[in-house]
C-alpha positions in Angstrom: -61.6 184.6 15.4 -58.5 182.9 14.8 -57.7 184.5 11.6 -58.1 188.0 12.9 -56.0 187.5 15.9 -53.5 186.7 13.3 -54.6 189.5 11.0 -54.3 191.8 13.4 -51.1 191.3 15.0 -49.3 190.9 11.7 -50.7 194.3 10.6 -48.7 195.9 13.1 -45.9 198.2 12.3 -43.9 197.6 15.1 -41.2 194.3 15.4 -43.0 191.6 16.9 -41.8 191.3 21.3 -43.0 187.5 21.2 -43.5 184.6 18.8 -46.7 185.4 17.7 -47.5 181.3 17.1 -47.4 181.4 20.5 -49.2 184.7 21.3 -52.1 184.6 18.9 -53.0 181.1 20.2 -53.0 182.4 24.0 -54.9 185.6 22.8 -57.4 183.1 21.3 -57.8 181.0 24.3 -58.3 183.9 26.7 -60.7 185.3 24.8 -62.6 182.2 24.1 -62.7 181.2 27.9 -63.7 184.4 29.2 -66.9 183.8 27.0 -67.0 180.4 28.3 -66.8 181.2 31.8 -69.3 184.0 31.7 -72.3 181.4 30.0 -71.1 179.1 32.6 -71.7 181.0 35.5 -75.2 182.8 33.6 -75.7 179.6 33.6 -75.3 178.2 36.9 -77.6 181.1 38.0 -80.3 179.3 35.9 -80.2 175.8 38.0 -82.4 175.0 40.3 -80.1 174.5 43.4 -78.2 178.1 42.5 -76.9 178.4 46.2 -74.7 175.4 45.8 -73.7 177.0 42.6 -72.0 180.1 43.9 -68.7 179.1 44.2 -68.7 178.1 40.7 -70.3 181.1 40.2 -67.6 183.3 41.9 -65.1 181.2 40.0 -66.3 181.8 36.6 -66.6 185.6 36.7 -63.1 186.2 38.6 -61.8 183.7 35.4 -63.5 185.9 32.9 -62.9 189.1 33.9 -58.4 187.9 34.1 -59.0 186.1 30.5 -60.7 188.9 29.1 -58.4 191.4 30.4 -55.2 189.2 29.6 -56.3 188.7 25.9 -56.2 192.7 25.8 -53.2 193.2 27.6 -51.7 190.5 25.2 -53.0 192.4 22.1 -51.0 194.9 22.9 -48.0 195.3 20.9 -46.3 198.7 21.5 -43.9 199.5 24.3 -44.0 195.2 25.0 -43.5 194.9 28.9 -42.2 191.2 29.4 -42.5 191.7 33.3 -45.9 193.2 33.3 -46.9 190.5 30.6 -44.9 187.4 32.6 -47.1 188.6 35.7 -50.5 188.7 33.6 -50.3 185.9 32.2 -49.0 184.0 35.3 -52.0 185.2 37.0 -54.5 184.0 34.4 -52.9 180.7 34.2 -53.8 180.0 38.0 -57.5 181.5 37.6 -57.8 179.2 34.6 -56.4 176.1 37.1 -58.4 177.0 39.5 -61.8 177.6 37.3 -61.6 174.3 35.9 -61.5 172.4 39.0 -64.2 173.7 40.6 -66.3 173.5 37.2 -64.9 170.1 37.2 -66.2 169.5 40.7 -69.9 169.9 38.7 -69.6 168.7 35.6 -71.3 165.2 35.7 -74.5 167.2 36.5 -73.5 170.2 33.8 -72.3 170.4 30.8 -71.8 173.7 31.1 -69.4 173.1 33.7 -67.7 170.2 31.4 -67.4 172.8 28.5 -66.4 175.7 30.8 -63.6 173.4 32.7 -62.7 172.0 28.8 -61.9 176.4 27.8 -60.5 176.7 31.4 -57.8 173.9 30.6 -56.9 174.8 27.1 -56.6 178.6 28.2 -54.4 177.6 31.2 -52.4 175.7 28.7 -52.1 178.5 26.3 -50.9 180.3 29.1 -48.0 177.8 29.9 -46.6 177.7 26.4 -46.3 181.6 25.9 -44.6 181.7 29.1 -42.3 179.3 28.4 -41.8 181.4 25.4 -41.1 184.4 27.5 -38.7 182.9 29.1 
């Protein structure tokens, strides 16, 4: 996926709004954690003890649903919005913080909870370093 991040935002006509070594990693790591975090709570609907799960459950759909829609927003290149994007990308930061802890909370029992709270941190940190970048 990587590569056509990459591909993709260096086939576009327009100048470039943001470093995109920063943005293509971020794009990356949304994208990849909003996969993770929808597994992760598919799976948590698959243990035995589910009920105790829903939190975790909660958690990992309101994180997918922000990374998924953050790695679109941040695909977008035309007309660049640095407030809309600062905001966006803020928000999925915090989701992603807040994600990991509580899959952290589980992850002795699940590895799916290890790997999701693993995608959660490197998203979140993703997040950090292209807002850094935005200034």
């Amino acid at each position: 996926m990587a590569h056509d991040v990459q591909t993709m935002l260096k086939t576009h006509p327009g100048e470039p709004a943001v470093d995109q070594a920063k943005l293509a990693p971020c794009i990356e790591a949304c994208l990849a954690c909003a996969q993770t975090c929808t597994s992760c709570a598919d799976a948590c609907l698959a243990e035995d003890m589910v009920a105790e799960m829903a939190k975790c459950i909660r958690t990992d759909q309101d994180c997918a649903d922000i990374c998924a829609t953050t790695g679109r927003i941040l695909s977008r290149q035309t007309a660049f919005d640095a407030a809309t994007v600062r905001a966006v990308v803020t928000a999925c930061a915090a989701v992603c913080g807040t994600c990991a802890a509580e899959c952290e909370s589980h992850a002795d029992m699940h590895d799916h909870c290890r790997l999701c709270a693993e995608a959660c941190r490197r998203c979140e940190q993703a997040c950090q370093e292209l807002l850094a970048e935005l200034g």
